[in-house]
C-alpha positions as CSV (number, residue, x, y, z in Angstrom):
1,X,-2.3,12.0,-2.9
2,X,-4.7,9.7,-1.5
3,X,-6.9,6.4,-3.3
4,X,-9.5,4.3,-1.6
5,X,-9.8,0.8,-2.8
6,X,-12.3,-2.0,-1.7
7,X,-11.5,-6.0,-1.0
8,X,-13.7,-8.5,0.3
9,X,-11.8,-10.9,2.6
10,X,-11.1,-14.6,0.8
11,X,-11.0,-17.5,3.2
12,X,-7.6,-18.6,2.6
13,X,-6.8,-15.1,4.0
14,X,-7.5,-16.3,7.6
15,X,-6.6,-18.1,10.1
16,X,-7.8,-21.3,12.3
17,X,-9.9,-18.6,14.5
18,X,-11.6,-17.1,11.9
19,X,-9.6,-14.1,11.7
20,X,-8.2,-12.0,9.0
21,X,-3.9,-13.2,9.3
22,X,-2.3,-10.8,10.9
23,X,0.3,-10.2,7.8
24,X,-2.2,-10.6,5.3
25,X,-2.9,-7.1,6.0
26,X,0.5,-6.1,4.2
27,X,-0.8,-7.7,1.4
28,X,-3.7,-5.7,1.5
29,X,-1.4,-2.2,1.9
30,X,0.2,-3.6,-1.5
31,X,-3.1,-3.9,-3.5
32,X,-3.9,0.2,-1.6
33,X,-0.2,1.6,-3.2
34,X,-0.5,-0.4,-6.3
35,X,-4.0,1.1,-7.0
36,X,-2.7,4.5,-5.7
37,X,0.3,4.5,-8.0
38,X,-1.4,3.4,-10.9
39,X,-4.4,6.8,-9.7
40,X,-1.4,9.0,-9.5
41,X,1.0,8.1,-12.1
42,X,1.3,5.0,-13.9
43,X,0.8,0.9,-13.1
44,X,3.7,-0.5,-11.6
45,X,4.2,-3.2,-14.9
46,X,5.0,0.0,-16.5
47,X,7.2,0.9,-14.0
48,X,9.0,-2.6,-13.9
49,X,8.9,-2.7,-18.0
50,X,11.1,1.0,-17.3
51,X,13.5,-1.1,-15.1
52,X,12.2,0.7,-12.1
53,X,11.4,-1.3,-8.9
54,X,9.7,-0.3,-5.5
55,X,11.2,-2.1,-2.9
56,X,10.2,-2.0,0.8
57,X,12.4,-0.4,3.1
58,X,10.6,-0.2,6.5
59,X,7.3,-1.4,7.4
60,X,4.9,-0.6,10.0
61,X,1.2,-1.9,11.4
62,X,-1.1,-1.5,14.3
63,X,-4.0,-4.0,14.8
64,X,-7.3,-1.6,16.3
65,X,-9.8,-4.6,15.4
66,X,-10.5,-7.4,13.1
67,X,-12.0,-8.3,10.1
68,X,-13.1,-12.1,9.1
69,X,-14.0,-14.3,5.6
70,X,-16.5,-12.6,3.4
71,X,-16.1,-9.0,5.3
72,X,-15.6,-6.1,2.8
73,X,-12.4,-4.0,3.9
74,X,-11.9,-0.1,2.5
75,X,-8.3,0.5,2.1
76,X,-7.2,4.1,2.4
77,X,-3.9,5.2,0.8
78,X,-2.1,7.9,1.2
79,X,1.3,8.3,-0.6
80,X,4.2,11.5,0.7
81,X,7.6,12.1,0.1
82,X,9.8,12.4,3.5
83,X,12.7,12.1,1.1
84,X,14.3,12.8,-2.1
85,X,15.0,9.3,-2.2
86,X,12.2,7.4,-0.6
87,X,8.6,6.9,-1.3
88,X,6.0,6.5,1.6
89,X,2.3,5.0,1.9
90,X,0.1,5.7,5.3
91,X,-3.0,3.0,5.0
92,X,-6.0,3.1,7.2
93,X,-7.3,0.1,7.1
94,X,-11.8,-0.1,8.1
95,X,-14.5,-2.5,7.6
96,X,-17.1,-1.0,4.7
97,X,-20.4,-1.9,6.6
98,X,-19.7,0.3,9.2
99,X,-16.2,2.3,9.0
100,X,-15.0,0.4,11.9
101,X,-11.2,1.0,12.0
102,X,-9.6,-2.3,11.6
103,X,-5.6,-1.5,11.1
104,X,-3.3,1.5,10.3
105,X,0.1,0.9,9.1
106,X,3.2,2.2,6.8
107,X,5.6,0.9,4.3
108,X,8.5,3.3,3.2
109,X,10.1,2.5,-0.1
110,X,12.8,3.2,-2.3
111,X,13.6,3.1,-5.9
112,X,16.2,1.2,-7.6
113,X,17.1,0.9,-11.8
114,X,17.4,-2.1,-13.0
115,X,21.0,-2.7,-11.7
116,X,19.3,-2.6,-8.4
117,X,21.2,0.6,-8.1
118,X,19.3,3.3,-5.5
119,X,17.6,6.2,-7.5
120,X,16.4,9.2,-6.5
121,X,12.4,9.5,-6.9
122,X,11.8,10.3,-10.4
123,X,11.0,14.3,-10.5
124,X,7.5,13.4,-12.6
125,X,6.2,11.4,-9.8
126,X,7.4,14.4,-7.5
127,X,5.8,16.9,-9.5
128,X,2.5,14.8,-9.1
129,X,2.8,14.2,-5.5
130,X,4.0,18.1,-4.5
131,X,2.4,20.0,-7.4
């Protein structure tokens, strides 16, 4: 299962240099998984109004180049299972001009009920992700 979504870098997204922040990119992997989930299966205020929640286990980035204010950014998500109970998202990261690669990265999640009790990934998301 893979989405591409589009962002134009806002100003308050960088820093004194000029530069895209370095973690704002993890903001930009959320808007890629919420856009993919919400392709795939449902939007994630569904998913929290079902007492599900998504939280981040592990994390992961590598910096290739950067982008500044006013550049539009393509991010590509890509959603597996490694587990029955975990969730993960591979993003590439590119600048839309001219497909530059900007920064790949990962964030492995789990699910938890509204306890904030761990839950297996919910069989009709699995059916969606391994047909």
């Amino acid at each position: 299962m893979s989405a591409t979504t589009t962002v134009r870098v806002r100003y308050g997204e960088t820093d004194a240099m000029g530069w895209v922040y370095h973690a704002t990119y993890l903001t930009y992997f959320e808007v890629g998984r919420t856009e993919l989930i919400r392709k795939v299966w449902r939007s994630y205020r569904e998913l929290e109004d079902e007492g599900l929640k998504l939280p981040v286990v592990q994390a992961g980035c590598r910096y290739f180049r950067g982008a500044r204010y006013d550049d539009e950014i393509m991010i590509e998500s890509r959603m597996t299972l490694p587990t029955p109970a975990r969730i993960r998202f591979d993003y590439r990261i590119g600048r839309a001009a001219d497909g530059v690669r900007l920064v790949e990265g990962f964030t492995e999640h789990c699910f938890v009920d509204e306890r904030d009790k761990p839950i297996p990934v919910p069989a009709d998301l699995i059916g969606r992700v391994m047909p």
